[in-house]
N, C-alpha and C positions, 0 to 999 in steps of 0.2 A: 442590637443583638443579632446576631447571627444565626440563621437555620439550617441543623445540618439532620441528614439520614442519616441511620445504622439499619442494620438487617439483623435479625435476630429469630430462635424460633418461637411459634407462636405459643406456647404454652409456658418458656421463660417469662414471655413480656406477660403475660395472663397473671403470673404468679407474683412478677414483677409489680402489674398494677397493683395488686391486692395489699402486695406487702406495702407499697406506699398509702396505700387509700389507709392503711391500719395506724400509719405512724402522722393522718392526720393533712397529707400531701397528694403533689400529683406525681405520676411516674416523670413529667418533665421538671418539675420541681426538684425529686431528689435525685433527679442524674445531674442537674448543674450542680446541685452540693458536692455530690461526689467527683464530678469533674475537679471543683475546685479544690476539694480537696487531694484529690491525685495528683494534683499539677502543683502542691504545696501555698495553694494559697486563698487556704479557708484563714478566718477570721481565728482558731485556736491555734494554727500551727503556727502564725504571724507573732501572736502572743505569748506559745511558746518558746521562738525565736529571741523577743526580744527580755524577754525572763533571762536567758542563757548569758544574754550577754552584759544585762544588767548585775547579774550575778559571778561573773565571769573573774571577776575579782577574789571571790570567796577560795581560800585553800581549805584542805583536810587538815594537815599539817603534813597527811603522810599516803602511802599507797594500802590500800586494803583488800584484805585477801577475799577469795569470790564465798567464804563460807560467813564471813561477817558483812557482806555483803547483801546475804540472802538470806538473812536470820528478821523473821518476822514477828 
């Protein structure tokens, strides 16, 4: 694994730790989550991928308009 710097200000990274310490992690813990996930290759977005194309076959039969689209 690779070590890298970022420069940041001190009261982001402060607020930064905390919100990690809260969800259970370190601040270097969830920056490689988040790295991987920015860089599209967290462990959901692989398996959203491969959903897509598993299902890739699936028709509507037809095109739908954005209001029956968005009827919840």
């Amino acid at each position: 694994m690779k070590k890298i710097t970022f420069s940041a200000d001190e009261e982001i990274i402060e607020k930064a730790k905390l919100a990690a310490r809260v969800q259970g992690k370190t601040l270097n813990t969830a920056f490689r989550e988040w790295l991987a996930e920015f860089t599209g290759l967290s462990g959901s977005a692989k398996k959203a991928e491969r959903l897509m194309k598993r299902l890739g076959h699936v028709k509507a039969g037809r095109c739908f308009i954005r209001d029956e689209m968005n009827v919840r």
